[in-house]
N, C-alpha and C positions, 0 to 999 in steps of 0.2 A: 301488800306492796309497801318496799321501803317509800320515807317520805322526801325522800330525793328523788326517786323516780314515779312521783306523784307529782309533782309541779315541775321541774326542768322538761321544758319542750326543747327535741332534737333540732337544729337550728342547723339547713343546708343549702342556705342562700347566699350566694357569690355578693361580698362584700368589697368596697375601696379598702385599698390597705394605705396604713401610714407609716413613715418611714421612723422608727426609733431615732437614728440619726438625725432627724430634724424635729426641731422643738416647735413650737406656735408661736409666733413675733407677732406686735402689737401691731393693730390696725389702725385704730384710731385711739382718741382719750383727748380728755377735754381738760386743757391748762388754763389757769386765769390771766389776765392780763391786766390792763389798767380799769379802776375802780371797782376790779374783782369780777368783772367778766370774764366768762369763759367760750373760749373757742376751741374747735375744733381742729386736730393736728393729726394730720395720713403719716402714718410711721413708712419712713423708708425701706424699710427691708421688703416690707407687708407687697410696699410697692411693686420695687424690681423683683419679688417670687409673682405678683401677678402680673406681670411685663412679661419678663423673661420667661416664665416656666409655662405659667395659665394663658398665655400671651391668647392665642387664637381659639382656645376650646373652649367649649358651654362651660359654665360652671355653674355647679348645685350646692345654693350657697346656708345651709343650716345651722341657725343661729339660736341658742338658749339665751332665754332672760327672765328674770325672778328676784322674789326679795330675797337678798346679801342674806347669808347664813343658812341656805334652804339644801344646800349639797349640789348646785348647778355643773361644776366643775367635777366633780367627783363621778356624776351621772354621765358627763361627757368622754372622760377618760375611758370608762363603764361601754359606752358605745362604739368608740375608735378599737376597744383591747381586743387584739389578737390571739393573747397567751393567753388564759385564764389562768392557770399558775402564777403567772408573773404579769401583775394587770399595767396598762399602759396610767403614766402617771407625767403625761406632756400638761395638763392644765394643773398649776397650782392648786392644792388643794390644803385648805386649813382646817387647824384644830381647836382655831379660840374663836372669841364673838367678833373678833376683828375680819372686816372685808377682808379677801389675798386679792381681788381680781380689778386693774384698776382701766377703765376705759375698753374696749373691745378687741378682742385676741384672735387672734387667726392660724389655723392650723390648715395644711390642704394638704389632701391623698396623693397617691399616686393615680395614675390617669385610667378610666374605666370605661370600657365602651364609649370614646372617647370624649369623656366628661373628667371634668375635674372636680370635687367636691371639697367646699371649704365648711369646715369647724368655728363656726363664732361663740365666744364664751361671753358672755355682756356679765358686764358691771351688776351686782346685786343692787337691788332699788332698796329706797326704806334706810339708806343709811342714814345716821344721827347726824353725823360730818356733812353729808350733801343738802344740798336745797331740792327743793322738787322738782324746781329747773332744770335740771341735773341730769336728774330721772328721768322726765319726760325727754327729755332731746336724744339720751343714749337711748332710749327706746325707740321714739321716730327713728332713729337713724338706723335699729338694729330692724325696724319691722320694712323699713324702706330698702334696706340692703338684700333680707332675705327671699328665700325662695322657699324654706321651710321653717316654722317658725314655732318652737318651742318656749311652753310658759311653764316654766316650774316654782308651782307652788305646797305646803304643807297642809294636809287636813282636808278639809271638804269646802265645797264650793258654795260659800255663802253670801250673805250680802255684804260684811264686810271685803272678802277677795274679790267679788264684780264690783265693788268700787274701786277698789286698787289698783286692779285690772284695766277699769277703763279711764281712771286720773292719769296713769303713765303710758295709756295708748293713745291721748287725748290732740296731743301733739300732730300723730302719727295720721287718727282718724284727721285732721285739718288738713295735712299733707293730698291724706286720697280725695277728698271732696275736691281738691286744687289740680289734681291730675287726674285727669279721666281716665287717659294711657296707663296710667300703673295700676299692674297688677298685683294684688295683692298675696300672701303666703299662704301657703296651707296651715292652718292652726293648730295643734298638737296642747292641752293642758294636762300635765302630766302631775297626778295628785299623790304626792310623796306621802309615806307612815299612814297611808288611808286603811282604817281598822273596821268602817262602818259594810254592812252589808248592801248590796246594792239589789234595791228593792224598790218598786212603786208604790205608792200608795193604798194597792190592793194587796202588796206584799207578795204581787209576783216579781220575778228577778229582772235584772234590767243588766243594759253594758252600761258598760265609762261612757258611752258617748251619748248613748238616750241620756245615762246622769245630766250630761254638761246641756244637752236641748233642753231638759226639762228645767233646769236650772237658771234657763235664759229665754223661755219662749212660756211658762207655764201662766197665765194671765189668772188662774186662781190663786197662785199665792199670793202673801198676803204684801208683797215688792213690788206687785204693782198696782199697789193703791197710792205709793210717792212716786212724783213725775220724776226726781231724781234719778232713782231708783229705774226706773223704767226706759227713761234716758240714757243711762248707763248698761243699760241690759242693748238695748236698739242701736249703738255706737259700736258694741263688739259685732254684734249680729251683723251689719253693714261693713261693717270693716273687714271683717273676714267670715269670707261667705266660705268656706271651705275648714270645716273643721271638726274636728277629733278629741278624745279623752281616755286617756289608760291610769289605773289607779296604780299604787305600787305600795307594797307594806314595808314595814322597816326594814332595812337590810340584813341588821344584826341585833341580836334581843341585850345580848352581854354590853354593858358600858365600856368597859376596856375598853370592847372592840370596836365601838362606838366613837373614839379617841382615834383610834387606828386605821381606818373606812381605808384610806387610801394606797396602803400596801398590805391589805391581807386580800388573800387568794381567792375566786371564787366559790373555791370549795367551802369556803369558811365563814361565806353569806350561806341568807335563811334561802332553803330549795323554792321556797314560789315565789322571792324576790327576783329570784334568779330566773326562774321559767318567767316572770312578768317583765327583764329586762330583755329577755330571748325576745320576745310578743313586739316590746316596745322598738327593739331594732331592728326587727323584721317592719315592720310597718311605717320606720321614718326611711328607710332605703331603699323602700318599695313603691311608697308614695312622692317623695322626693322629686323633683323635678330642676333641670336648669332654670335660672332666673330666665323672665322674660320682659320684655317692656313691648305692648302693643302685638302680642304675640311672635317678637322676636326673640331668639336665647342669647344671652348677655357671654360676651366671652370676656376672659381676664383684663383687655386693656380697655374694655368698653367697661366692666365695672368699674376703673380705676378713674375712668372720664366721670362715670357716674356719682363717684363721689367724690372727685372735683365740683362738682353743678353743686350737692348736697352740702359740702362743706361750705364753698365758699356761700351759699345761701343761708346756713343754719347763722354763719359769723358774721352776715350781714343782718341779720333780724327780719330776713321775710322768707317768706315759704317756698322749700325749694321748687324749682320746675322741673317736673319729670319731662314734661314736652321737651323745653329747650335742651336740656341736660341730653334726650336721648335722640334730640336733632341732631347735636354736635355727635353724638356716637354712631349713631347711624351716616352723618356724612363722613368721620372718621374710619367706618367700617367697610362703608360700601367704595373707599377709597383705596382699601388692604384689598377689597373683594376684588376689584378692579384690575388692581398692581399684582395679585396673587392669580387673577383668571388671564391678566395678560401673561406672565410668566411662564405659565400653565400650556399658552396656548403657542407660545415659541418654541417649550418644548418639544411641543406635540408636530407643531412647524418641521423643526428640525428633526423627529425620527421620521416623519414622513418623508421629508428629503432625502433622510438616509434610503429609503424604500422608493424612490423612482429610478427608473423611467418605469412607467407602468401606466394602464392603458385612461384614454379621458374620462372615462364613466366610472373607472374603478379610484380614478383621482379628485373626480369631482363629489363621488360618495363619501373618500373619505377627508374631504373640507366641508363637507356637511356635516359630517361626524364632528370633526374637530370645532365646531364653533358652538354646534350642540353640547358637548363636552364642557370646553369652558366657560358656557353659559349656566350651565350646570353648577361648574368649580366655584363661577357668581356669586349664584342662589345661597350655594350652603354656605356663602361667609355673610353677604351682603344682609344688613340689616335697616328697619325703615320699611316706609310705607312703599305706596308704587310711587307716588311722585317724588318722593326720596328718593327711590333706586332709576327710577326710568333711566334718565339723566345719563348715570353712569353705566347702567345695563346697554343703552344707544353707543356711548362712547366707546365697550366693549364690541359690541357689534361693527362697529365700522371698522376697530383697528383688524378683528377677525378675517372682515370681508374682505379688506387690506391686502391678507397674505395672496387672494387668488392668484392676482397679477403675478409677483414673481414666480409662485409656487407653478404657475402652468408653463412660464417662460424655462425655469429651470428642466419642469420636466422635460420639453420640448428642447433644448439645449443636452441634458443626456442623455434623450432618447436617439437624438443626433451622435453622439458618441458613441452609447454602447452597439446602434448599428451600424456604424461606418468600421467601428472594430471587428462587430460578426462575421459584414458582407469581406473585409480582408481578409480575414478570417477563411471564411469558405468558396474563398475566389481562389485560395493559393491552391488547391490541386488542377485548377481551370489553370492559374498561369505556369505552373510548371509543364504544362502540357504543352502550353503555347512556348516556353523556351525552350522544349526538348523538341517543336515540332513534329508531335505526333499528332495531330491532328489530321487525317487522309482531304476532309472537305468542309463544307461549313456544317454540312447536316453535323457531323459527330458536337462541334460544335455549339451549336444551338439546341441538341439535346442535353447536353451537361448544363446549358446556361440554366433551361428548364428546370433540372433537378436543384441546381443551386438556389431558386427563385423559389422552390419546395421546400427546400430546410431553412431557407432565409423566414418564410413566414410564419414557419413553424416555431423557430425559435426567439426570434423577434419580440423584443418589447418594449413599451411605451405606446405613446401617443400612435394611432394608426395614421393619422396625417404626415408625422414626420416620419414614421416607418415607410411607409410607400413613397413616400418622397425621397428617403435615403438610396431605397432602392431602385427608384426611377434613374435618379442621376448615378448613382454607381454603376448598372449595368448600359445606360447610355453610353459612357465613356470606356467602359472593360468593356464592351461588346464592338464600338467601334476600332481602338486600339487591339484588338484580338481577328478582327475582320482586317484591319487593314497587315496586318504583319502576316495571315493567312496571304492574304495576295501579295505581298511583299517575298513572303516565300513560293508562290507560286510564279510570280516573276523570275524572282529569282533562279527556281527551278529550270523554267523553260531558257533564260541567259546564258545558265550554266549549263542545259543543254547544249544550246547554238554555241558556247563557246567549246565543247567539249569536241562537239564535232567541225569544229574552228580546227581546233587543234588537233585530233585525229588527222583531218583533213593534210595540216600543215605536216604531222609528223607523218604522214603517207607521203606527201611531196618528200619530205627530208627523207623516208628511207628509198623514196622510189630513186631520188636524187643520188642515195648515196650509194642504192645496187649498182644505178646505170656508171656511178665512178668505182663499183667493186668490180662492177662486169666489163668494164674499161680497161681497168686495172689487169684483172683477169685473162681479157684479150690479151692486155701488152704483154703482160707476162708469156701468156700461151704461144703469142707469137715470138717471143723473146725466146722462150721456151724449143719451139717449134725449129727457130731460126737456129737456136744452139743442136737442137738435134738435126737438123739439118748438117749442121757444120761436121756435127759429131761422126752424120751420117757418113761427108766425106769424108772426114778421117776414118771411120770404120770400113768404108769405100776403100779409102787406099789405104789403108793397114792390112783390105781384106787382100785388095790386087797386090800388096806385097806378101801376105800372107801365103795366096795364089800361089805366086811366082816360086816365096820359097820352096810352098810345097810340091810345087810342080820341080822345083831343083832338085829337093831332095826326094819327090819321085825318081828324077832323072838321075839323080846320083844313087836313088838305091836299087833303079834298073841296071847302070851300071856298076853298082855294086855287086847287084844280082848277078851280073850276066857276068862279071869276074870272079863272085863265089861259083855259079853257078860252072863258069868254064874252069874253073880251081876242080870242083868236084868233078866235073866232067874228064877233069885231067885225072885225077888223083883216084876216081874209077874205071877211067881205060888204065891208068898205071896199075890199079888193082886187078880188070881183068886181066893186065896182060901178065901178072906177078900171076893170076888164078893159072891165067892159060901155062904160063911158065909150069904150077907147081903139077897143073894136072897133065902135063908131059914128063913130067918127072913122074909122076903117080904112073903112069899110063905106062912108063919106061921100066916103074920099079914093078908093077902088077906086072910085065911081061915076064921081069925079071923073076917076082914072086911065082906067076904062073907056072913056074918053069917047075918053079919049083913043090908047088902044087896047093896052095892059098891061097881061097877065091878075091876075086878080085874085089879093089876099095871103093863103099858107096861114094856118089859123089853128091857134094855138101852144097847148100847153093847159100850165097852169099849173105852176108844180115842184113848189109842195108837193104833188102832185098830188091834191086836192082838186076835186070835182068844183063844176063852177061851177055853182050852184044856177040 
């Protein structure tokens, strides 16, 4: 097995990331002032990123500190890098004996399960240039700040490094004896270029962190035979009751590269430097936790209070108070919690209102809900004891209990609305009924009212008091305006009956009136009539007797006409018989004559007209 994949461990734990874009600005750092004291100075920037950005979120706040030239910053970078190709190079990191890192540097992630996690880089202790004063205060102030707390030291853990160790935590441990409320860091000492084997005393194997117990609790060695010594062992042990040790061997064996730590790639570190810094950041980001005070989590403007209280105490010369520092934060917070759960709950106000009318029990569950809710929204900001929160948690509650009043008047206001809409609503096929008067009686009536009083409930909602109430007084008044226009049209019916036969009645008078002046009429005429044929009759009378007369004249004239034709012919046939008689004696004469002669004698002829010959 190559010896790269003999010590790099796969590392697949979900880390904060940091932003290339932004660099780490200075949090604090101590300037002198007059007679060469130094005081404590909050960098502005440091600020407004934990105002503005960290404003309301936990933050997890991880702070290295060690003696100037041990690789602090370098290790840092080491932990934030993303690339491995291309290692993250936000903290300064130097190449000579000279300190780079001046006062305490801040870098923060982006936000993770909604924490934010700050990078403190401290000032390397041991400098020539510093007094120990120096030391000790940047320490107090980085072991008071953090919530994870990294000691980077070189070599093994001897009596001289737990002296060191506890001269510049010495500050820090006065700090925690002074505040009972503060919580202390998790302890992390991380032993750089460590080449020794790690072994007991029987030469079986041991971890880094039995190393660091045994190194600080072993009452046979020979450290604690001086109370010093043993003083100084019992001040870390009490101070940071929560703690850990990972060894780590050189990074790189070549001195060039040695020169260069800061921009060569991780490929180009030793493979179980590398597997040991996988180990180490796996374990600071898994152990990590937000800051807390009094088992509260510290969020960005409450750290910012916090080291307000710490500064201005460190530049006064007495020891800060974690109590009052984290009084003012907790009434500062549980004032955001306050202002943040009232906001919360006006919201929640207002979509409720958007969602009435709706019924009492299902409005009264959800103003239970909703104060549950932002009592809830409370807890997760508000910080502080109970008698610290009571206060404001009450003052939340009453504004809560507040909303009932109008929240039940509105509902009850539009549950009035949307059913006074419905019931017109499903009244208009009832009133068009009523204006087309189809209704035959009341029954048909008062079974549609029925039906309507069936879909009204059915669809109805809100409050059931003002529901039935809506519907009470609406069909009181549509029921009696729909009764009375029913008998209004049956009045009217039977009016217009009686006037129907009013007038029948009268237009019978008028025609019986106007036959008896047609049949009047009629009379005059007929007899008018009558009387003209009468008249007529005499002149047809006497046109008949002249008629008569003539015809009796010209009977009489054509009797005598006749009896003058007649005696005409009667002439003009005795002239013929007597011409006959004449010829038939001549005939008679000449037959004698003929006889004689011996020619029978001539038939005789009888006349044409045939007339007998007298």
């Amino acid at each position: 097995m190559a010896e790269d994949e003999l010590f790099v461990v796969e590392d697949t734990t979900h880390y904060p990331s940091w932003s290339v874009a932004s660099k780490p600005v200075q949090l604090l750092h101590l300037q002198k002032h007059a007679a060469g004291k130094e005081k404590f100075i909050i960098g502005e920037e440091a600020r407004r990123m934990l105002v503005d950005v960290a404003a309301n979120s936990p933050v997890v706040i991880i702070c290295v500190c060690g003696l100037y030239r041990t690789g602090k910053s370098f290790l840092l970078n080491r932990l934030c890098s993303q690339a491995p190709e291309a290692p993250t190079a936000a903290f300064e990191v130097g190449d000579t004996v000279n300190a780079c890192t001046d006062g305490i540097w801040m870098w923060g992630s982006g936000e993770l399960d909604g924490k934010i996690y700050l990078i403190l880089d401290c000032e390397g202790s041991g400098n020539t240039e510093n007094e120990r004063q120096h030391d000790a205060q940047l320490f107090a102030m980085a072991v008071l700040l953090s919530s994870y707390f990294i000691y980077n030291a070189k070599g093994v853990i001897d009596e001289t490094a737990i002296q060191t160790l506890s001269v510049v935590t010495s500050m820090a441990t006065h700090v925690a004896k002074s505040n009972p409320g503060w919580e202390a860091p998790h302890f992390m000492w991380v032993l750089r270029d460590f080449v020794l084997s790690l072994e007991d005393q029987s030469g079986r194997p041991m971890t880094a962190t039995e190393y660091l117990e045994t190194a600080l609790s072993d009452r046979s060695s020979a450290a604690w035979r001086r109370e010093d010594s043993k003083e100084a062992r019992q001040r870390l042990v009490d101070l940071f009751q929560r703690r850990d040790c990972v060894t780590m061997v050189q990074p790189v064996i070549e001195e060039d590269d040695l020169q260069n730590l800061k921009s060569l790639p991780d490929s180009r570190l030793r493979p179980e430097f590398r597997g040991q810094l996988v180990q180490l950041r796996r374990k600071v980001f898994r152990d990590a936790e937000p800051k807390a005070v009094n088992g509260q989590k510290v969020t960005g403007k409450g750290l910012v209070r916090l080291m307000d209280e710490f500064v201005e105490a460190f530049n006064a010369g007495r020891v800060p108070s974690v109590t009052t520092a984290w009084a003012s934060v907790s009434a500062s917070e549980c004032q955001r919690a306050l202002d943040e759960a009232t906001v919360f709950a006006e919201a929640s106000k207002a979509s409720l209102l958007a969602q009435l009318p709706m019924p009492a029990p299902e409005m009264t569950k959800a103003l239970v809900k909703l104060k549950v809710d932002a009592l809830a929204k409370f807890r997760s900001i508000a910080l502080g004891d109970e008698s610290a929160v009571k206060q404001y948690r009450e003052d939340l509650s009453e504004r809560v209990d507040s909303f009932a009043g109008p929240v039940v008047g509105e509902n009850s206001r539009r549950t009035k609305e949307v059913c006074e809409e419905l019931a017109a609503d499903l009244w208009r096929p009832l009133k068009r009924k009523l204006e087309m008067q189809e209704y035959q009686d009341e029954a048909g009536f008062e079974a549609d009212i029925k039906e309507f009083e069936g879909h009204y409930k059915e669809r109805a909602r809100g409050d059931d008091t003002t529901v039935n109430a809506v519907l009470t007084q609406f069909l009181r008044t549509r029921r009696e305006a729909g009764l009375a226009l029913m008998g209004a049209k049956k009045q009217g019916a039977e009016e217009e009956e009686r006037l129907r036969l009013e007038q029948e009645r009268v237009e019978a008078e008028i025609q019986a009136e106007t036959m008896r002046k047609l049949v009047e009429e009629k009379r005059k005429e007929a007899a008018e009539e009558q009387q003209k044929d009468a008249e007529l009759f005499d002149v047809l009378d006497k046109k008949n007797e002249e008629a008569e007369k003539s015809r009796a004249l010209r009977e009489q004239m054509r009797e005598e006409e006749n009896k003058t034709k007649l005696a005409e012919m009667q002439a003009k046939v005795e002239e013929s018989n007597r011409k006959a008689k004449e010829l038939e004696e001549q005939l008679k004469r000449l037959n004698v004559t003929e006889g004689k002669s011996g020619d029978p004698p001539p038939e005789k002829k009888q006349p044409k007209c045939g007339c007998a010959v007298q």
